[in-house]
C-alpha positions in Angstrom: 24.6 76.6 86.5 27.2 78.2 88.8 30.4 79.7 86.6 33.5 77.6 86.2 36.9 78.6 87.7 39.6 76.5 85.7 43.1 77.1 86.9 45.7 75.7 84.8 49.2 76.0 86.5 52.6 74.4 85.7 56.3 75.5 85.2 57.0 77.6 82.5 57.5 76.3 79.1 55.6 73.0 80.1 52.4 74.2 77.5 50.6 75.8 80.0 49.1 78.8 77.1 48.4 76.6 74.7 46.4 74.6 76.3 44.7 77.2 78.1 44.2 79.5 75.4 43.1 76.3 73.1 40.5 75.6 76.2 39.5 79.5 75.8 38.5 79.0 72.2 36.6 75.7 72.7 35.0 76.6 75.6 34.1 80.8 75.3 35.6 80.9 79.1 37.2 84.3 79.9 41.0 83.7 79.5 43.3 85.5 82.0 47.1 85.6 82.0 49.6 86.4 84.5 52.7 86.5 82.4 50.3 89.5 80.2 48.8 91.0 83.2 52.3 91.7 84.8 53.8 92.7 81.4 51.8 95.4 81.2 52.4 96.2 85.1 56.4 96.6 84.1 55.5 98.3 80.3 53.4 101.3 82.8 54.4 101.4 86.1 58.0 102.5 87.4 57.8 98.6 89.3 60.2 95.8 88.0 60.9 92.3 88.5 60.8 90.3 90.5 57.2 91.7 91.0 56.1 89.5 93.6 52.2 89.0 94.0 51.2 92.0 92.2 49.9 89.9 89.2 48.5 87.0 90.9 46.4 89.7 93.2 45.4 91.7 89.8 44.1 88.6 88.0 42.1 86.8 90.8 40.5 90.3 91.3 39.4 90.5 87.8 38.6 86.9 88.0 36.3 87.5 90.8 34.4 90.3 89.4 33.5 87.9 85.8 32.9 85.0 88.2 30.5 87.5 90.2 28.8 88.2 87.1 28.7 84.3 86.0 31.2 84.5 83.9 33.6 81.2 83.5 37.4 81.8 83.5 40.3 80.1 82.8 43.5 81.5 84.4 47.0 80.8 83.5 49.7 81.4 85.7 52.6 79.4 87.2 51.1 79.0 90.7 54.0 77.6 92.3 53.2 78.2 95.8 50.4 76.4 98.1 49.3 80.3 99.0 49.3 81.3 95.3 47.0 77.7 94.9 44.7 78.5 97.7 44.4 82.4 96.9 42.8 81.3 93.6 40.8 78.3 95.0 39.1 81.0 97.6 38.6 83.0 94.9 36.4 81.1 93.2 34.5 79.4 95.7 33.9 82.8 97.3 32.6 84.0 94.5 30.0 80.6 94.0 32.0 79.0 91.7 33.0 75.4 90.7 36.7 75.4 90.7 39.0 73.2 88.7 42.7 73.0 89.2 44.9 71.9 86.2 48.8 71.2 86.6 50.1 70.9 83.3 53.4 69.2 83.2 56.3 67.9 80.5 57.4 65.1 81.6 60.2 64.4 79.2 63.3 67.2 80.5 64.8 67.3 77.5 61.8 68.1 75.6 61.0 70.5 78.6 64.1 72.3 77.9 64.5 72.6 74.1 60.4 74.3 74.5 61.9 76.6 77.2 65.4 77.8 74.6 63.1 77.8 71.8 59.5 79.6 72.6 58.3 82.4 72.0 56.0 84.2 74.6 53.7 86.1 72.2 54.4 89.2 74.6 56.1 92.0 73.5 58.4 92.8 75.9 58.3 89.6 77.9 61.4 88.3 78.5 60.8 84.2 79.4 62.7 82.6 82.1 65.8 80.8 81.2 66.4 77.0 81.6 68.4 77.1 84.4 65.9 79.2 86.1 62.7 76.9 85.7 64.7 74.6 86.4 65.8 75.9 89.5 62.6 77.8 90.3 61.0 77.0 94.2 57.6 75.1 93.1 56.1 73.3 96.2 54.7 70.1 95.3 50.5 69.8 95.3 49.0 68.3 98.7 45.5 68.2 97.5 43.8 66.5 93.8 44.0 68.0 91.0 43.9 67.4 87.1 47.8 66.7 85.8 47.9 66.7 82.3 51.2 65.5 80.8 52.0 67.5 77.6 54.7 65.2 76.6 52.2 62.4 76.1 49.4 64.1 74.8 48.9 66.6 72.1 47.1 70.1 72.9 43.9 69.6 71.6 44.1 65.6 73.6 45.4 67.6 76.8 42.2 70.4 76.3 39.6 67.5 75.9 40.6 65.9 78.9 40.7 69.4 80.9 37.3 69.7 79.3 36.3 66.3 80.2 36.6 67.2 84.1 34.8 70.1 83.7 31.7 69.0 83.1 29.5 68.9 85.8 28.9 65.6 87.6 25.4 64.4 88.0 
């Protein structure tokens, strides 16, 4: 069986970690981070934000070399952009995996925003975007299927079963 390349993207604040790191646990899958990988870009390097791509490219690169080796992985990020969508979709399939894209969403704004004034990252360091920034953050809209899962209507371990429910491979 090939290795399985889940991507879970969404707005920040929407429950994007907690599903995906709830999906990690159930599943064993690698779990991989953006909003870690580029903390600890800013905590050693001279760089600071706005980092651009520097994260994505770090974490599909590390992606492809557990994928290579058959490992699955679930990668969190925001992956706002269609680039930033089909970066990670070639990364997969190039490396002969299945790939499964997940865009988590909240659609209730007012519980969007009291989760994005209230959370805490779990990063030391990390500074989380403000309200009016996710809320006013460029996020293209999908043009191709993918899994939405609606944290507003579902509870995390509902929203990782059905994540896990289209993983499973179709016979």
């Amino acid at each position: 069986m090939p290795p399985l390349l889940i991507v879970v993207g969404g707005l920040p604040a929407t429950g994007k970690t907690t599903v995906a790191a709830e999906l990690a646990r159930r599943t064993g899958f690698s779990f991989l981070r953006v909003d870690t990988i580029e903390q600890a870009i800013l905590a050693s390097t001279p760089l600071a934000q706005p980092l651009g791509p520097v994260g994505y490219v770090v974490a599909r690169k590390v992606a492809a070399d557990l994928l290579r080796t058959g490992v699955s992985v679930i990668a969190e990020c925001v992956n706002p952009l269609a680039v930033t969508r089909d970066a990670w979709r070639d990364t997969g399939l190039g490396h002969g995996a299945r790939v499964l894209e997940a865009e988590i969403v909240c659609s209730d704004p007012a519980e969007h925003r009291r989760r994005a004034e209230t959370r805490d990252t779990g990063i030391p360091g990390h500074v989380p975007p403000t309200w009016a920034a996710i809320a006013g953050r460029e996020y293209e809209p999908w043009t191709r299927d993918r899994l939405v899962v609606d944290t507003a209507r579902l509870p995390v371990g509902e929203a990782v079963a059905v994540i896990e429910a289209a993983a499973r491979p179709r016979r």
